[in-house]
ZAMARGU-4260 file (C-alpha; in steps of 0.2 Angstrom, whole numbers, plus 5000, padded with zeros to 4 digits):
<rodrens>
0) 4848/4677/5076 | 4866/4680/5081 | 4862/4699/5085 | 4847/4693/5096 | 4857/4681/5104
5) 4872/4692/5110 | 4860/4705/5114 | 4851/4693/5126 | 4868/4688/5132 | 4873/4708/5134
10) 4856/4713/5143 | 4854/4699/5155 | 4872/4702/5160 | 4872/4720/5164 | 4856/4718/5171
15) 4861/4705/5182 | 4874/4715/5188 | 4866/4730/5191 | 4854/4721/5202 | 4866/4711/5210
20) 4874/4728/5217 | 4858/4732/5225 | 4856/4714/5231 | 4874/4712/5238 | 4873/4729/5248
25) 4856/4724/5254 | 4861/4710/5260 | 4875/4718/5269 | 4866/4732/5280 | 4852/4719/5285
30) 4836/4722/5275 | 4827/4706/5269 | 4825/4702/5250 | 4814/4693/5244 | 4816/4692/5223
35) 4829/4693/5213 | 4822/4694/5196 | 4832/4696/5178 | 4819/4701/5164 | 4799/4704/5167
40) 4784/4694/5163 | 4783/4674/5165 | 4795/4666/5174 | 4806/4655/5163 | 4817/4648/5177
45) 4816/4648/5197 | 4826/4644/5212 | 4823/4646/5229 | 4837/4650/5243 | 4832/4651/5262
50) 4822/4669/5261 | 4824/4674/5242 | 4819/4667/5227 | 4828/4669/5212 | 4821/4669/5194
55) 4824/4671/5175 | 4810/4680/5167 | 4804/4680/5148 | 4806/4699/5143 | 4824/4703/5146
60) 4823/4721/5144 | 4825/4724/5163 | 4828/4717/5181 | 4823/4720/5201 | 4827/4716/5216
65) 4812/4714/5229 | 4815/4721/5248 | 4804/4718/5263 | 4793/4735/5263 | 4781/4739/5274
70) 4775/4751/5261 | 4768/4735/5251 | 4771/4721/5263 | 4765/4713/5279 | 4781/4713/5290
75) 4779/4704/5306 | 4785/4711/5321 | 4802/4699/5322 | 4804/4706/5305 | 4802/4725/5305
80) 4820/4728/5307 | 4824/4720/5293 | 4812/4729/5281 | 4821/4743/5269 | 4810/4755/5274
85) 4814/4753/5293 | 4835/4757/5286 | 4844/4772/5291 | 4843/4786/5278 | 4863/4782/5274
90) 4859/4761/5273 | 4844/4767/5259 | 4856/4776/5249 | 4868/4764/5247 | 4858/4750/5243
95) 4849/4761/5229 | 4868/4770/5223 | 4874/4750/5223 | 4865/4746/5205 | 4872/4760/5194
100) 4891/4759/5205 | 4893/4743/5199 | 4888/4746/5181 | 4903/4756/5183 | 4913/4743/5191
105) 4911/4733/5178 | 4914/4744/5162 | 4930/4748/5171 | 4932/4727/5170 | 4926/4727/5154
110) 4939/4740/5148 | 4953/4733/5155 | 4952/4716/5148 | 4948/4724/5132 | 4965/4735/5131
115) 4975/4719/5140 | 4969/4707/5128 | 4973/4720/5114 | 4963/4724/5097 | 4969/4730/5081
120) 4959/4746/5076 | 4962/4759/5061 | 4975/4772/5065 | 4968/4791/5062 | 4976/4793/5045
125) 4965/4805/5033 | 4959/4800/5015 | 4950/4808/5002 | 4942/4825/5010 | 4925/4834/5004
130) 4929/4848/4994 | 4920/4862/5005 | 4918/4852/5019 | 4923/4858/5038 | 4938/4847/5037
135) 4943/4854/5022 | 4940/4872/5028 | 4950/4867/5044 | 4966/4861/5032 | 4965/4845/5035
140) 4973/4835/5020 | 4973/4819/5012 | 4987/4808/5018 | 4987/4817/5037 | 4989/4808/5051
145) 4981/4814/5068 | 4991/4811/5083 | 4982/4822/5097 | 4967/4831/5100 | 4966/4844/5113
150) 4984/4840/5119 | 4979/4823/5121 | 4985/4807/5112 | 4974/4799/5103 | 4980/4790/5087
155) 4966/4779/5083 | 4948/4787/5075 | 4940/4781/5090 | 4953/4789/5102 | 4947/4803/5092
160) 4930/4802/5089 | 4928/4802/5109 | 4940/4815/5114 | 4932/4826/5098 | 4917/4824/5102
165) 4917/4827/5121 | 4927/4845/5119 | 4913/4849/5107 | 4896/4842/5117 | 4904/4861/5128
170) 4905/4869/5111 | 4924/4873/5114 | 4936/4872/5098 | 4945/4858/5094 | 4962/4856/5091
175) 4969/4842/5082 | 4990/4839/5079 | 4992/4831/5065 | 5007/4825/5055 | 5010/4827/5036
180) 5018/4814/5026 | 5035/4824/5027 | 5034/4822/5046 | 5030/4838/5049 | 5018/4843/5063
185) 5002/4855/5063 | 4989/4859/5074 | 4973/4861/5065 | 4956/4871/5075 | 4941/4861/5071
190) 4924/4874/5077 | 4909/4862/5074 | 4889/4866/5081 | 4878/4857/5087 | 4870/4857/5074
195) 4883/4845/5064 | 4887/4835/5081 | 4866/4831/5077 | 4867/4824/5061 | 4882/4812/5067
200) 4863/4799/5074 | 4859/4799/5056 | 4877/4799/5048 | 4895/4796/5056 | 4907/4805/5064
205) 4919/4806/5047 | 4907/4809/5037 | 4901/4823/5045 | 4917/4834/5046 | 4920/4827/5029
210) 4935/4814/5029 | 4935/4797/5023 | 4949/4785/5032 | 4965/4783/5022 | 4964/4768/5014
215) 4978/4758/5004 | 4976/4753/4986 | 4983/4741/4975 | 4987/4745/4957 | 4975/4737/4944
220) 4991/4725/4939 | 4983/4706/4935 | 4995/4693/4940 | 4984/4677/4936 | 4972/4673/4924
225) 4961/4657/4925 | 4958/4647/4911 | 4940/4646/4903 | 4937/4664/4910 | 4929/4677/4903
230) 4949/4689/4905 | 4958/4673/4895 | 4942/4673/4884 | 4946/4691/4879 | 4965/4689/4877
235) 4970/4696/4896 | 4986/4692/4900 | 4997/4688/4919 | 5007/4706/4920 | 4995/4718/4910
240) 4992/4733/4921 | 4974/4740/4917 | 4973/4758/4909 | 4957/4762/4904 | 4939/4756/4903
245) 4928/4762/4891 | 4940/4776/4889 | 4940/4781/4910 | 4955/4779/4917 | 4956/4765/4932
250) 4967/4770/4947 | 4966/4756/4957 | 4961/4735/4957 | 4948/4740/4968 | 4939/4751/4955
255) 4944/4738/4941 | 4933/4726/4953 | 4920/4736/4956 | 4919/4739/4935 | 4920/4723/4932
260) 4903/4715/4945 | 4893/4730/4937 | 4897/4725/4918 | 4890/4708/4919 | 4877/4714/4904
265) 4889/4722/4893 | 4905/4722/4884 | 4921/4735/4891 | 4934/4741/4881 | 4946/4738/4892
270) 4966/4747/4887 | 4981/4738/4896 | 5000/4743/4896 | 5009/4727/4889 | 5029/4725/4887
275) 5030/4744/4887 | 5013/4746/4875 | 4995/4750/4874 | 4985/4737/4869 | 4965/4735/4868
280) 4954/4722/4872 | 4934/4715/4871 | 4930/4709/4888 | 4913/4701/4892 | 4913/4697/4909
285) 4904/4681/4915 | 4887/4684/4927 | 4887/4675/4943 | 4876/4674/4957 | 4884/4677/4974
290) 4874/4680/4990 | 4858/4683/4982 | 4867/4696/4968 | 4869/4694/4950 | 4887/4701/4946
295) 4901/4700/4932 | 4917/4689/4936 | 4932/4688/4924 | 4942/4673/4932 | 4958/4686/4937
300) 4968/4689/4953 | 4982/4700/4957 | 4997/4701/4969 | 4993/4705/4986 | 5012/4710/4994
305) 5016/4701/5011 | 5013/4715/5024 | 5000/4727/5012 | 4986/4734/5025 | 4972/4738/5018
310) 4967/4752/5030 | 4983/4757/5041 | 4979/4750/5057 | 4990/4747/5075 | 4989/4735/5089
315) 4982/4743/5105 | 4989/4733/5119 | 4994/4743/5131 | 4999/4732/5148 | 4994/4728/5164
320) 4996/4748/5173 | 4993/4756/5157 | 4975/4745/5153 | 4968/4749/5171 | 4972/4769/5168
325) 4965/4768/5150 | 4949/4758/5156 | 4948/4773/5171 | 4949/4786/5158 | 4938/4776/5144
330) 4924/4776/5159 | 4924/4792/5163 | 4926/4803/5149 | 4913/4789/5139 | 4901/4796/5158
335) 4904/4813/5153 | 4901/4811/5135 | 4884/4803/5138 | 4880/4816/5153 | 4884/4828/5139
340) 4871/4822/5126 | 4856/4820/5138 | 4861/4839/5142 | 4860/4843/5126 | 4843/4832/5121
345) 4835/4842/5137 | 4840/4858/5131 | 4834/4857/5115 | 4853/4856/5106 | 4852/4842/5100
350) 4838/4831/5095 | 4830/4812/5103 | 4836/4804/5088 | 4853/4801/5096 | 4840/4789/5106
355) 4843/4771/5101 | 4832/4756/5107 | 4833/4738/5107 | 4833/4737/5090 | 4849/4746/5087
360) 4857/4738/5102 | 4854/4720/5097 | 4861/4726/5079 | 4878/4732/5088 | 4878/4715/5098
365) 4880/4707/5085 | 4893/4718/5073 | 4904/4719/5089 | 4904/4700/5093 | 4909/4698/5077
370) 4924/4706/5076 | 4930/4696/5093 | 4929/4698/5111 | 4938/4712/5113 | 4925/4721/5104
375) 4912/4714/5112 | 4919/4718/5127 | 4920/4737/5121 | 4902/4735/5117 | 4898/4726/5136
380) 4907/4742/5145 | 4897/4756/5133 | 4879/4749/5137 | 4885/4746/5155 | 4892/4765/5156
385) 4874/4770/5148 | 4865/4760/5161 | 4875/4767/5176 | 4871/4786/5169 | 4854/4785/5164
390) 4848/4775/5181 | 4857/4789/5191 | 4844/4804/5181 | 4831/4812/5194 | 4817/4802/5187
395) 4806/4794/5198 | 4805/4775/5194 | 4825/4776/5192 | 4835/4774/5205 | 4842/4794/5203
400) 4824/4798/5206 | 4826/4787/5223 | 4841/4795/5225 | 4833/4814/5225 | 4820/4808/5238
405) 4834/4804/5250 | 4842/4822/5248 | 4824/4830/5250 | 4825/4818/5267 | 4840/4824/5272
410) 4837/4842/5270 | 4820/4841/5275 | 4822/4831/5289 | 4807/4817/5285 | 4802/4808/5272
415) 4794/4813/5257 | 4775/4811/5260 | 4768/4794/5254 | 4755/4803/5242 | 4769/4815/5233
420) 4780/4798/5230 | 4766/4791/5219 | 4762/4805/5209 | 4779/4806/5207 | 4781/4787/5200
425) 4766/4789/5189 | 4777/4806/5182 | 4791/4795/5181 | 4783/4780/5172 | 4776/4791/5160
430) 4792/4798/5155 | 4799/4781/5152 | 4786/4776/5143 | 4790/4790/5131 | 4809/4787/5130
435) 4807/4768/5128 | 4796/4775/5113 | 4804/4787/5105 | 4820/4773/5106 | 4809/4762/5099
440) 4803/4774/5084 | 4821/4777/5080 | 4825/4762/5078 | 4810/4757/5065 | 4812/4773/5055
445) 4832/4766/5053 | 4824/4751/5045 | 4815/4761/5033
</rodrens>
């Protein structure tokens, strides 16, 4: 419900201020409008103002703005001026290039708060890499930190991620610095196909190239035990550091965890070091229920030191100057990048499922409002970027198909013919239709 929610919120926001760019622009070089709708189908909510009439619709999957037309209304003669159609060829194509300039606009906004109101995020520090894997072909090794790509800061994996992934959308190698745990700095030549840059809409970006984020472990050391629990049933005492269970070495207490929640029907020998010595126990660890799970518990912590990060992380709050240059370059390169995959998709180099639909979108509404408004402002200015694009593509329907009307116009000299604009709308609904479904089939064969 909470992914629904913030995906209603989401929609009928950029929506709204998609259309609102065509309305405001309308306004402004004369032409009459007569709805402003957000969403299709019943009208929820509905206020009139002199000459428009504003509403709220129940399918919020979309929006319009209704102009006087003589194509499809009857303008009286005191009104014919004011119909879009009656506008200069220049006045048409403002109003239509209004929508997706301000879904621009807006992620631009959207950016800047984001960086001003700062986030933390993981820094780009390599973990464990796949034996085999391009990474690991590459010379990329656990511990590395990656500090550029392409000459380019980028310190965070999603710095990377972008910056990685446009340079590769051209097929161009990529060159990552990276800095070794002795402070010593590399550059590293990443060459990755298409055909892996595919695989990322099933997958992730890391896992693809074969890296796993650096993460931090504690040592197995337990530094309470709880009376009447299974680890002070079995004799487990406050400073045993844990050794071996069932004769497997444990490296870290997150693998001691991870043993114990999957023991709950058994007994573990489990070795500890004690005052300088081995010693073995029987432990039978209690089985719980938790969030719909049956799982073992022992009744034992350990020490958490002030400062431990988990996953190395840093701070991005940039300032005032700084956030309004990152949110210009977040915006375009972000326009590129999505440019570059519907390039791709066309071409045949990669495939639709890199299309996501509602489904998906609600789902990453929701993971991004959680991790605060920062996030979710991220999220806001990615969907508003992809609405700005995709509105902008020569398909008729869109306003890009609009858009290559007017150029015909202007190199033409007249209008394209009445008859050619609606077999090219009946092109351009069908093509919709058939990217909203194949969105749509994504996203149920990811629930699978």
């Amino acid at each position: 419900m909470t992914s629904i929610l913030f995906f209603i919120v989401a929609i009928s926001l950029l929506v709204g201020v998609h259309e609102w760019g065509h309305f405001i622009v309308a306004k402004r070089v004369g032409v009459k409008v007569l709805r402003f709708s957000i969403g299709f189908g019943p009208k929820l909510f509905s206020r009139s103002s002199s000459e428009t009439e504003f509403c709220v619709c129940l399918i919020p999957l979309g929006g319009y703005v209704r102009m006087l037309d003589e194509k499809t209304d009857e303008v009286s003669k005191n009104e014919v001026e004011r119909a879009f159609n009656q506008q200069s060829l220049g006045a048409r194509t403002a109003v239509v290039l209004a929508g997706p300039t301000m879904n621009f606009i807006f992620a631009i906004i959207a950016y800047f708060f984001m960086m001003l109101i700062g986030f933390d995020t993981p820094k780009a520090v390599v973990g464990d890499v796949g034996a085999g894997s391009m990474a690991d072909i590459a010379g990329l090794k656990k511990g590395h930190e990656i500090t550029a790509v392409n000459g380019v800061s980028a310190i965070t994996w999603e710095d990377v991620m972008r910056r990685t992934l446009n340079s590769a959308m051209t097929q161009e190698s990529v060159i990552w610095q990276v800095r070794s745990n002795y402070d010593v700095t590399k550059l590293i030549t990443l060459h990755i196909p298409l055909t892996l840059i595919d695989q990322i809409a099933g997958s992730d970006f890391l896992s693809v190239l074969g890296i796993d984020p650096f993460i931090n472990s504690l040592e197995p050391l337990i530094h309470k035990v709880f009376v009447d629990g299974a680890a002070a049933r079995s004799g487990l005492q406050s400073g045993d550091l844990v050794m071996f269970v069932d004769g497997e070495s444990v490296n870290s207490w997150e693998q001691w965890v991870r043993l114990i929640q999957s023991s709950y029907d058994r007994t573990l020998e489990v070795d500890v070091l004690r005052a300088g010595a081995i010693k073995r126990v029987l432990l039978a660890p209690d089985k719980v229920g938790r969030d719909g799970l049956v799982i073992g518990r022992i009744g034992a912590t350990t020490l958490i030191p002030d400062g431990f990060e988990r996953v190395p992380s840093v701070l991005v709050r940039p300032g005032v100057f700084h956030s309004a240059a990152a949110a210009l370059d977040k915006t375009w390169s972000m326009s590129v990048l999505t440019l570059k995959f519907i390039k791709k998709m066309i071409t045949g180099g990669l495939s639709t499922k890199n299309l996501s639909g509602p489904i998906s979108i609600a789902k990453y509404a929701g993971q991004s409002a959680d991790l605060g408004i920062s996030r979710y402002l991220e999220f806001l200015a990615l969907i508003s970027v992809s609405l700005g694009v995709l509105n902008l593509l020569p398909i008729p329907m869109l306003d890009g198909g609009h858009l290559l009307n007017y150029l015909l116009e202007f190199v033409t000299g007249r209008p394209v013919p009445e008859a050619l604009e609606a077999i090219g709308l009946r092109v351009g609904f069908v093509i919709l239709m058939g990217l909203m479904g194949t969105a749509l089939y994504n996203d149920l064969a990811g629930l699978i």
